[in-house]
PAZAFI-34553 format. One line per 3 residues: number of its first residue (from 1); their letters; for each residue x, y, z of N, C-alpha, C. Coordinates in Angstrom, 3 decimals, padded with zeros to 6 digits. Layout:
NUM = a = X Y Z X Y Z X Y Z  ...
***
This chain:
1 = xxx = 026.068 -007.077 014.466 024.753 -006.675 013.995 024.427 -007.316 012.650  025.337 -007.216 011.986 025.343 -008.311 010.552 025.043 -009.358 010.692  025.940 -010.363 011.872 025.420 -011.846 011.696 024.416 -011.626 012.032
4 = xxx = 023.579 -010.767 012.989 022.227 -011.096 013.915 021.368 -010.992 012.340  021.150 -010.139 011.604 020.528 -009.506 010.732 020.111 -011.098 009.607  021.573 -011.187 009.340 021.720 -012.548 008.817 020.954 -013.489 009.214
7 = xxx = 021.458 -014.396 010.199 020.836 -015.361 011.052 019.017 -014.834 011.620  018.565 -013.423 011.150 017.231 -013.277 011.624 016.193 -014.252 010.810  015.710 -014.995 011.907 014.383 -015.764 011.006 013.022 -014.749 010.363
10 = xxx = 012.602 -015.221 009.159 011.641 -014.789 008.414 011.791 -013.040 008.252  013.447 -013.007 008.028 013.545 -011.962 007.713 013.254 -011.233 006.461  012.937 -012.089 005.232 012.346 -011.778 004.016 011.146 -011.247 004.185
13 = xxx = 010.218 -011.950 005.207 008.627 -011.318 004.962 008.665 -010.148 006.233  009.428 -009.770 007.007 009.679 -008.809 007.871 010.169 -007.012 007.130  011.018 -007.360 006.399 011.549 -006.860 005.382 010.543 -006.406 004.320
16 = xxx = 010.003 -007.191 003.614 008.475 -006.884 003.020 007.728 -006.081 003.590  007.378 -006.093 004.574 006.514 -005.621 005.214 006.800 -004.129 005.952  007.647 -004.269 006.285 008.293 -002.589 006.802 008.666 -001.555 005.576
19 = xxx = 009.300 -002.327 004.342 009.405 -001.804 003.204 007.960 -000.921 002.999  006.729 -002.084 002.447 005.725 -001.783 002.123 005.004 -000.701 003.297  005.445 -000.864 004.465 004.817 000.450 005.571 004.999 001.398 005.063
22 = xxx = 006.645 001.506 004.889 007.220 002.953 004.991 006.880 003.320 003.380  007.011 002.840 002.256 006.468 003.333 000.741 005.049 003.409 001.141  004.297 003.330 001.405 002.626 003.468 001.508 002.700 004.602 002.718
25 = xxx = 003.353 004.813 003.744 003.026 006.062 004.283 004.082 007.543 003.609  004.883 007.485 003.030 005.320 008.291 002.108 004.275 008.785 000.576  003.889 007.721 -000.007 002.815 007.839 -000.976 001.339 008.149 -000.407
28 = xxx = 000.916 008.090 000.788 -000.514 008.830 000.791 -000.417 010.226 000.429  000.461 011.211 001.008 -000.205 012.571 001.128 -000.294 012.878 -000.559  001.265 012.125 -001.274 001.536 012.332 -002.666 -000.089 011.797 -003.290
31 = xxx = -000.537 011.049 -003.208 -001.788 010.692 -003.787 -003.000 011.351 -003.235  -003.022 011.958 -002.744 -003.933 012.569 -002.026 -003.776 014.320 -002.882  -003.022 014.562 -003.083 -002.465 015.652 -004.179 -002.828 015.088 -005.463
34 = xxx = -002.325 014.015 -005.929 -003.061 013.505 -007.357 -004.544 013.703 -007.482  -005.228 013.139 -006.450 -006.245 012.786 -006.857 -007.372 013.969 -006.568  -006.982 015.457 -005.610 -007.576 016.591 -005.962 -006.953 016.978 -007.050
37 = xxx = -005.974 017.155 -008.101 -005.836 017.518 -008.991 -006.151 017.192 -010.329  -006.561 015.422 -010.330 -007.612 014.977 -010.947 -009.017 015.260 -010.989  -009.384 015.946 -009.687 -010.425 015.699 -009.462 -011.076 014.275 -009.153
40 = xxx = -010.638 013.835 -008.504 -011.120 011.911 -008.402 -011.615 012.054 -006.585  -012.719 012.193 -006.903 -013.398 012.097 -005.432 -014.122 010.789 -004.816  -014.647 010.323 -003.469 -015.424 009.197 -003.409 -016.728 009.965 -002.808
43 = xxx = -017.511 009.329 -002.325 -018.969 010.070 -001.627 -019.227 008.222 -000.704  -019.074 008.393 000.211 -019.685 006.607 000.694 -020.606 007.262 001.643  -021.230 006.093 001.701 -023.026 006.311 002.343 -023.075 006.506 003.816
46 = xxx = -021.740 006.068 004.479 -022.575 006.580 005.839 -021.684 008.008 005.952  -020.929 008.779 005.304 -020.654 010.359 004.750 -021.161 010.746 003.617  -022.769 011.012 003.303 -022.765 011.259 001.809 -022.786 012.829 001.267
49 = xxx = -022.288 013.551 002.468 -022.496 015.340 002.965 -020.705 015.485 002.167  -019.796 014.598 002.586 -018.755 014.820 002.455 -017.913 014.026 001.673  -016.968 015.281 000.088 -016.500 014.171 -000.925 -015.082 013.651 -000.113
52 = xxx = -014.404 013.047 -000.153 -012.754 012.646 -000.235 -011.951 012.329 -001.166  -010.852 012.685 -001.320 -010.369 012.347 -002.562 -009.972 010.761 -002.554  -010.306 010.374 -003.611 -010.197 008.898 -003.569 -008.424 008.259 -004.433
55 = xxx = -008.709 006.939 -004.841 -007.711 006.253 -005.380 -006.822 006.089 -004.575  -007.331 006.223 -003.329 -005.949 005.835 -002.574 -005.460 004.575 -002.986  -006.139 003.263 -003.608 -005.379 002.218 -003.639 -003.925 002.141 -004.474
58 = xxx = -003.827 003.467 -004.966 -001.946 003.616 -005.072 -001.465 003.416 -004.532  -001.629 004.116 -002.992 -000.505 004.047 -002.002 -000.660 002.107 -001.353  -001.782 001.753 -001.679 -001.116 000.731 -001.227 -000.860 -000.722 -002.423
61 = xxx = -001.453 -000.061 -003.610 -000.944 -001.256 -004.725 000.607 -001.131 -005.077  001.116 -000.033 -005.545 002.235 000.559 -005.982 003.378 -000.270 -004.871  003.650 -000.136 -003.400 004.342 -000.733 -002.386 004.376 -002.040 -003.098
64 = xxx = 002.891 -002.639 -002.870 002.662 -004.481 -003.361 003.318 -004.548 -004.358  003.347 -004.016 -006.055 003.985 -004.205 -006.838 005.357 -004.353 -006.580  006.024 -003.336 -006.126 007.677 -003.315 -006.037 007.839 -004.147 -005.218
67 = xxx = 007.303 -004.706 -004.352 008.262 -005.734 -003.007 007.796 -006.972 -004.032  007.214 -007.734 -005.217 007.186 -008.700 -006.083 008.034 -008.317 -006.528  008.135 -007.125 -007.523 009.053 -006.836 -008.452 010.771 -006.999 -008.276
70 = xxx = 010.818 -006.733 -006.770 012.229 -007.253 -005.951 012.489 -008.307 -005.945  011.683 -009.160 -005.506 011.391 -010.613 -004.929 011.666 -010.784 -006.678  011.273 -010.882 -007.977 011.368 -011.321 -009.113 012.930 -011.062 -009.535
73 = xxx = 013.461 -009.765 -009.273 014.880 -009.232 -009.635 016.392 -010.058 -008.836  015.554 -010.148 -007.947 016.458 -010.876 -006.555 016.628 -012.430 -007.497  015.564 -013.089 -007.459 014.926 -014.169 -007.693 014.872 -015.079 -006.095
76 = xxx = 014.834 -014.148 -005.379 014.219 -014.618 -003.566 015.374 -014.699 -003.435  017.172 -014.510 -003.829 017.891 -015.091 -002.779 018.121 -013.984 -001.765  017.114 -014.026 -000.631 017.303 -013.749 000.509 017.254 -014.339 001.742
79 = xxx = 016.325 -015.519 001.501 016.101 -016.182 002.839 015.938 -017.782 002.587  016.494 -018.765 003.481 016.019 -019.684 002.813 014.755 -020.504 003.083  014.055 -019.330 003.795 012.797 -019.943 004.371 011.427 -019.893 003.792
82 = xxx = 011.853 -019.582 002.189 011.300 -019.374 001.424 011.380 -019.953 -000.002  010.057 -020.379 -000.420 010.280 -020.907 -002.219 009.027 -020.285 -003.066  009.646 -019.966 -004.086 008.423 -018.878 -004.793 008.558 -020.307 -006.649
85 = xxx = 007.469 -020.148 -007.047 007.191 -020.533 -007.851 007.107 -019.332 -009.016  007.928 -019.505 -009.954 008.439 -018.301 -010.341 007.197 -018.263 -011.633  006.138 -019.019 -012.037 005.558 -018.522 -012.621 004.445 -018.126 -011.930
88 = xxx = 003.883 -018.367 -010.880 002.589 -017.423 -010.137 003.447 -016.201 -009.635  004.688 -015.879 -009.479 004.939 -014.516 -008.979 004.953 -013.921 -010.558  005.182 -014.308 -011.633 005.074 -013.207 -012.988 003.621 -013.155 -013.153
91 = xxx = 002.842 -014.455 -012.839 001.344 -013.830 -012.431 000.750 -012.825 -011.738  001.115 -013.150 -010.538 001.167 -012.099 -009.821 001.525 -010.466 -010.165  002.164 -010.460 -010.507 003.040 -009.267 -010.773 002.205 -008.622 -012.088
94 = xxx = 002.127 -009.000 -013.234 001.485 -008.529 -013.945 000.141 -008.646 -013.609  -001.087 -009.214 -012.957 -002.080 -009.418 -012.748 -002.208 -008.153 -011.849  -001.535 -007.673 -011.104 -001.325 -006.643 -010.253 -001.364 -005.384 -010.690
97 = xxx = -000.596 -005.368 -011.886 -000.341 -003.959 -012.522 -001.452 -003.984 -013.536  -001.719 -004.631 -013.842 -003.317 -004.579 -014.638 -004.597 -004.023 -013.822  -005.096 -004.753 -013.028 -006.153 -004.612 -012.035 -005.894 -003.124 -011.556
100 = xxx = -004.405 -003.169 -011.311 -004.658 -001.553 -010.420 -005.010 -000.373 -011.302  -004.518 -000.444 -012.613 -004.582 -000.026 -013.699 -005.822 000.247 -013.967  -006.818 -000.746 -013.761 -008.182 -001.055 -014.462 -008.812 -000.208 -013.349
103 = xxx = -008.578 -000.614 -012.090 -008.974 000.209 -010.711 -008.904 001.743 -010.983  -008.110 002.377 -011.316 -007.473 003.850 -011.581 -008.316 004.407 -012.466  -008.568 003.278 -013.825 -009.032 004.383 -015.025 -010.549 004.136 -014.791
106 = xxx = -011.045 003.431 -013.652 -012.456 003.412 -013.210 -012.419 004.594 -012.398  -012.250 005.000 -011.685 -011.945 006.463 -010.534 -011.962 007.281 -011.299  -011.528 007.314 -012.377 -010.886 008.436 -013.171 -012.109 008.671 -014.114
109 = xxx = -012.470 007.753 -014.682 -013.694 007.716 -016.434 -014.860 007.206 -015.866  -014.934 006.245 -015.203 -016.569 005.719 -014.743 -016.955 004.619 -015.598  -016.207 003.833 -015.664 -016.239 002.893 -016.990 -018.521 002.808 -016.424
112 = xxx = -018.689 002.033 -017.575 -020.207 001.321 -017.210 -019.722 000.039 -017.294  -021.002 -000.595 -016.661 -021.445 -001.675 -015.998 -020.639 -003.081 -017.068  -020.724 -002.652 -018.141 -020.570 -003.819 -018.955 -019.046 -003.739 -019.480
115 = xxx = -018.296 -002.572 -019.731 -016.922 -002.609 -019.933 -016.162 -002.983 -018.292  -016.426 -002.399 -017.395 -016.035 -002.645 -016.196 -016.171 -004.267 -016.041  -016.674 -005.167 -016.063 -016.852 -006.261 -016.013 -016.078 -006.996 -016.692
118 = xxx = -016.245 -006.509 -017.811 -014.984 -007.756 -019.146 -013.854 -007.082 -018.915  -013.013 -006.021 -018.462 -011.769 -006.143 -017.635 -011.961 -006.542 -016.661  -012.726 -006.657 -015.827 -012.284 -007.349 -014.422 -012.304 -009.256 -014.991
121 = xxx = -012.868 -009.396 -015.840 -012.938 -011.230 -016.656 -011.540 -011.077 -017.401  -011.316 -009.988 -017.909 -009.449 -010.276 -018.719 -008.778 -010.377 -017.326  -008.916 -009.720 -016.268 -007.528 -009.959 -015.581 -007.983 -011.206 -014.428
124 = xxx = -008.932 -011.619 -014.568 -009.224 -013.001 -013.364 -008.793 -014.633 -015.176  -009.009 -014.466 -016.279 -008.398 -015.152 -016.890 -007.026 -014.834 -017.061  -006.611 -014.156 -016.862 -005.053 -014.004 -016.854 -004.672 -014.558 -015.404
127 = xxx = -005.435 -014.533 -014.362 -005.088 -014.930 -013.142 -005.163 -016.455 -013.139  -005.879 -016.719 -014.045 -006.220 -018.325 -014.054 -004.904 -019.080 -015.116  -004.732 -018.593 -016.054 -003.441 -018.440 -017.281 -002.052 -019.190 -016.315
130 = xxx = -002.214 -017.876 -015.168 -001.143 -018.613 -014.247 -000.689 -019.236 -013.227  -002.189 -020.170 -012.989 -002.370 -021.220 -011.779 -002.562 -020.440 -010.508  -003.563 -019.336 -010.899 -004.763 -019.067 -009.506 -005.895 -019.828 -009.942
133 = xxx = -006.275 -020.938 -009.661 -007.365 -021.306 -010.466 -008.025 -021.545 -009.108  -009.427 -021.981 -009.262 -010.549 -022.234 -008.085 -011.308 -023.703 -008.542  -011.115 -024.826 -008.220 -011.757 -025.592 -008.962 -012.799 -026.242 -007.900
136 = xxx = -014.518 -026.889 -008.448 -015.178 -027.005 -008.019 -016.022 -028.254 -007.915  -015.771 -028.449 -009.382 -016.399 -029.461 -009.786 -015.357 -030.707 -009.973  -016.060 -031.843 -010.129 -015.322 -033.332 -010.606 -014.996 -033.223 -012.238
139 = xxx = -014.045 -034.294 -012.339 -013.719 -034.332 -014.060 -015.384 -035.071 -014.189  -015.679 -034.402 -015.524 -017.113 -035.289 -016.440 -016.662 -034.898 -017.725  -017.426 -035.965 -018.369 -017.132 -035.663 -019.943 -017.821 -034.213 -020.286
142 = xxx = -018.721 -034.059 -019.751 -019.801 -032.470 -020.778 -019.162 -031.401 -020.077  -018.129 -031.527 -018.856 -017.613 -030.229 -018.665 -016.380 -030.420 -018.069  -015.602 -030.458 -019.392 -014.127 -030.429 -018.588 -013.581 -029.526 -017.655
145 = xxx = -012.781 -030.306 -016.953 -011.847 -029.631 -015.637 -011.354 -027.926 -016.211  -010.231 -027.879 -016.758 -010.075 -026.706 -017.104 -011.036 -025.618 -017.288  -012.554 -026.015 -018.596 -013.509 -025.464 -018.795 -014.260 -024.629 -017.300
148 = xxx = -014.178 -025.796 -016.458 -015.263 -025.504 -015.081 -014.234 -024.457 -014.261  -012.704 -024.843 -014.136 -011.959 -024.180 -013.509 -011.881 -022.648 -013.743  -011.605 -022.311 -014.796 -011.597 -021.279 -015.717 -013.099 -020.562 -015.314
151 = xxx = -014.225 -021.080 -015.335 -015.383 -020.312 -014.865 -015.827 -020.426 -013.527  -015.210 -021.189 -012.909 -015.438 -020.617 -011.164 -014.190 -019.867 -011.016  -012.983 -019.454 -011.350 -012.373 -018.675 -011.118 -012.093 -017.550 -011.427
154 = xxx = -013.099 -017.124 -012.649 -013.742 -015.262 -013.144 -014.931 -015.548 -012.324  -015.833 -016.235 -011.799 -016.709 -015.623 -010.847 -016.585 -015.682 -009.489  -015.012 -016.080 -008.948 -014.758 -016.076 -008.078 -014.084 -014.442 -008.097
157 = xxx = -013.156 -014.140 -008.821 -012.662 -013.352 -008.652 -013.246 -011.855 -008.565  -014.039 -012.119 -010.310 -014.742 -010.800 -010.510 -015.361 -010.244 -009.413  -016.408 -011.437 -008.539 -017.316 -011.557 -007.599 -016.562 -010.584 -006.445
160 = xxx = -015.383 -011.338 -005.832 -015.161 -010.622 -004.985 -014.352 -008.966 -004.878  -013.768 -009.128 -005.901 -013.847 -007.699 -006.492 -014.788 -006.658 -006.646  -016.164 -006.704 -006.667 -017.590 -006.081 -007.121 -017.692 -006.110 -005.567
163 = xxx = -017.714 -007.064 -004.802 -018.123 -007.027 -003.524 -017.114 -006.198 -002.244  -015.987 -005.999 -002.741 -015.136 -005.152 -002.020 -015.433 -003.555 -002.315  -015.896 -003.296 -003.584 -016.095 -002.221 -003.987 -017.275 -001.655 -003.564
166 = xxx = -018.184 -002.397 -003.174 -019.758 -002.469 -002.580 -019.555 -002.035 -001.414  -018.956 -002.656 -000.885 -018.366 -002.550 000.632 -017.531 -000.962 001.138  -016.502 -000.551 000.070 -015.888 000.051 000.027 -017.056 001.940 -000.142
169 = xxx = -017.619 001.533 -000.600 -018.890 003.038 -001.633 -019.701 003.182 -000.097  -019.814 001.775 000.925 -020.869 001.969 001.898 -020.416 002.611 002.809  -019.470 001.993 003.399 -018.689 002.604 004.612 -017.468 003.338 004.163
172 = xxx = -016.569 004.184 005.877 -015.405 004.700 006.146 -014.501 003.935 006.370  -014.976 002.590 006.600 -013.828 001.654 007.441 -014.027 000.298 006.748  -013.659 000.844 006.067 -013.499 -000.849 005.003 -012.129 -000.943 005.024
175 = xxx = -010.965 -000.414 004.896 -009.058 -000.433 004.891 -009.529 -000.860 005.902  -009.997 -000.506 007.511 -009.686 -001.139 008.637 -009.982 -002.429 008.256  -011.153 -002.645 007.815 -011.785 -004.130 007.955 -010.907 -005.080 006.794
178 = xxx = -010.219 -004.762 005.283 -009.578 -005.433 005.386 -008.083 -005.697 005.737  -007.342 -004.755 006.649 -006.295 -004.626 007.557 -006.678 -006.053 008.358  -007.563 -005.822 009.134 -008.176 -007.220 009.709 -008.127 -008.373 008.901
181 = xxx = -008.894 -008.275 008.258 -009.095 -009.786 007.162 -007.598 -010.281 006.565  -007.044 -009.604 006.650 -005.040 -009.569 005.914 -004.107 -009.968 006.947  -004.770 -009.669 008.394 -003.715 -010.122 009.077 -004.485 -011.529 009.635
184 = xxx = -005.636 -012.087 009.154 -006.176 -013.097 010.060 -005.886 -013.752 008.658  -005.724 -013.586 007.280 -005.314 -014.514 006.466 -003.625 -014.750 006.270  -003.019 -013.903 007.315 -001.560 -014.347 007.181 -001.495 -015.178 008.135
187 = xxx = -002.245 -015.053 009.687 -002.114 -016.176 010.805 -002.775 -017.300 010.100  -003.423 -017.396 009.452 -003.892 -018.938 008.714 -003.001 -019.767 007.708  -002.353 -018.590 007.098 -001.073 -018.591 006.071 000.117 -019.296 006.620
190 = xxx = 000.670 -018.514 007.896 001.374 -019.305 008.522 001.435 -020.469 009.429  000.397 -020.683 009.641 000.246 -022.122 010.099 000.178 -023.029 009.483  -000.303 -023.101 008.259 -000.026 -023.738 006.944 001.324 -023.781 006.056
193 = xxx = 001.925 -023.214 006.417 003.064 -022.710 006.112 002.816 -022.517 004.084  001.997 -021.714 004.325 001.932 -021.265 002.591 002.439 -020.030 002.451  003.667 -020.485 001.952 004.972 -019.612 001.793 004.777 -017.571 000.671
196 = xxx = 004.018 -018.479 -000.137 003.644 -017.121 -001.346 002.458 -016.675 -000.293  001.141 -017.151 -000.249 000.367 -016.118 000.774 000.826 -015.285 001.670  002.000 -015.998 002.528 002.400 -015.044 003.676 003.316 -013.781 002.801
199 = xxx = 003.836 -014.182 002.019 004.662 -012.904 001.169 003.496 -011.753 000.841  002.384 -012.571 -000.049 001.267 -011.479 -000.281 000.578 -010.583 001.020  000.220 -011.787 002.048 -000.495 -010.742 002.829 000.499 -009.925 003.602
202 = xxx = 001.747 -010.123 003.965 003.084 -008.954 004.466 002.386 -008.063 003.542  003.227 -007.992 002.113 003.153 -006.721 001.955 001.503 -005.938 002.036  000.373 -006.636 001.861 -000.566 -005.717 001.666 -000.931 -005.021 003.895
205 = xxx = -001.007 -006.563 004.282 -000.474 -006.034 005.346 000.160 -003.982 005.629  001.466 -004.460 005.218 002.426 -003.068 005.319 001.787 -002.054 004.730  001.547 -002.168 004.063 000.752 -001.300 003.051 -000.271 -000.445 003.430
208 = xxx = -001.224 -001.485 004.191 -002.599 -001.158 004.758 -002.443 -000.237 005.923  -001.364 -000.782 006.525 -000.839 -000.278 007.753 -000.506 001.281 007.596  000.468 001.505 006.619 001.170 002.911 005.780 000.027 003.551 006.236
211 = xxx = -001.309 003.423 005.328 -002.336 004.010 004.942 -002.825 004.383 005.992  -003.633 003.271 006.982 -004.179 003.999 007.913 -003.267 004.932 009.440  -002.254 004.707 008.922 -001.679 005.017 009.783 -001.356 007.335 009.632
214 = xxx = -001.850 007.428 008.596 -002.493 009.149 008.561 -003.789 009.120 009.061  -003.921 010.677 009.854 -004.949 011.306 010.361 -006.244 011.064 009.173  -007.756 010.192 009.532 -008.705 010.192 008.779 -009.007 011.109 007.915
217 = xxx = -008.506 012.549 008.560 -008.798 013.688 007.401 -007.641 014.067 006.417  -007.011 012.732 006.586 -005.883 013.401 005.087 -005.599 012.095 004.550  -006.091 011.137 004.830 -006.191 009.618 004.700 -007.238 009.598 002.982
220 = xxx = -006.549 009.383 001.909 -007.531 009.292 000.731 -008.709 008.297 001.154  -009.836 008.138 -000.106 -010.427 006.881 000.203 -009.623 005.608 -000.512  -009.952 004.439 -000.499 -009.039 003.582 -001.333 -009.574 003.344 -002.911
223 = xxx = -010.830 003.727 -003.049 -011.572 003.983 -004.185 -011.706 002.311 -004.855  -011.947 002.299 -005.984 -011.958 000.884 -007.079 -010.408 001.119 -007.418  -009.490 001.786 -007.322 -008.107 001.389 -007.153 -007.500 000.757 -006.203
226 = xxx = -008.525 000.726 -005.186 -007.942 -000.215 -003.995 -008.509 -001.351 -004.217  -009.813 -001.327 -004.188 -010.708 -002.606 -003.952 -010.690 -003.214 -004.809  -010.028 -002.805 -006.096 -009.809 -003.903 -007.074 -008.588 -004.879 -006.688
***
């Protein structure tokens, strides 16, 4: 059973991923207790009769964090079907615990419009800091590469952040929809063989999975702690 275990292919992101199931379905009901005792409710528009307690995106950021945080402690020797670039995973990793952070104390305080924004621009320049960048434009003299990079990649990010959360306030089934979108960006992942994506979307994958995998009526919402 050892050698099989051993010799199992893509047993690192298999591993990830069952990890991240089983911590994300252990952490809903626990967050679901936090967040009536906070008081941290959602109201989305096609239920606007009925609150839920929100922030679920604990149960599934918290999983994501620790299966990096392993993967960083380890330093990957688990598989060799794998190579991590060890400064986008400390990106990663801290970019992670920030955002969710920023996600939480929005649920919690209600930041406004204009503080909510320049944290979501600190943690997409910190994302850029460590080669998530989005670049768009050609080198020119009046707007250097970095310069242009650096600003399509806070309005890439911020953007889609604001737009998950949009998404998230409207409907019940936004976790389903991006459960979907996570597993159709890991089949794209792996055909490409882009080794760190498929690590990311496993665990959120697992994660997502945890989550919906409780009865809708004890299922938190994922709140701006998720959708961030």
């Amino acid at each position: 059973m050892i050698e099989f275990l051993r010799n199992l292919p893509y047993k690192t992101y298999s591993g990830l991923c069952f990890c991240s199931l089983f911590a994300s379905y252990w952490l809903v009901p626990r967050v679901t207790w936090l967040a009536r005792g906070l008081g941290i409710f959602a109201l989305t528009q096609s239920e606007p009769e009925r609150a839920r307690p929100s922030a679920g995106g604990l149960a599934v950021g918290l999983p994501f964090i620790t299966g990096i945080s392993l993967l960083l402690l380890l330093r990957n020797q688990v598989t060799e079907n794998i190579y991590m670039v060890p400064l986008q995973m400390r990106g990663l990793f801290f970019g992670s615990c920030l955002i969710l952070t920023v996600g939480f104390l929005q649920d919690l305080l209600h930041f406004n419009r204009y503080l909510r924004v320049a944290l979501q621009t600190a943690v997409a320049a910190l994302a850029h800091h460590y080669g998530f960048r989005l670049e768009m434009l050609p080198a020119s003299e009046s707007i250097p590469v970095p310069l242009s990079s650096l600003f399509f990649t806070i309005v890439w990010i911020v953007g889609l952040i604001n737009l998950f959360d949009l998404f998230n306030r409207r409907t019940n089934h936004f976790t389903g929809f991006v459960l979907v979108l996570t597993f159709s960006l890991l089949g794209v992942a792996y055909l490409l063989d882009q080794y760190r994506t498929i690590v990311v979307c496993c665990l959120l994958f697992g994660s997502l999975l945890g989550l919906l995998s409780h009865d809708a009526s004890l299922r938190p919402n994922l709140g701006s702690t998720g959708t961030y």
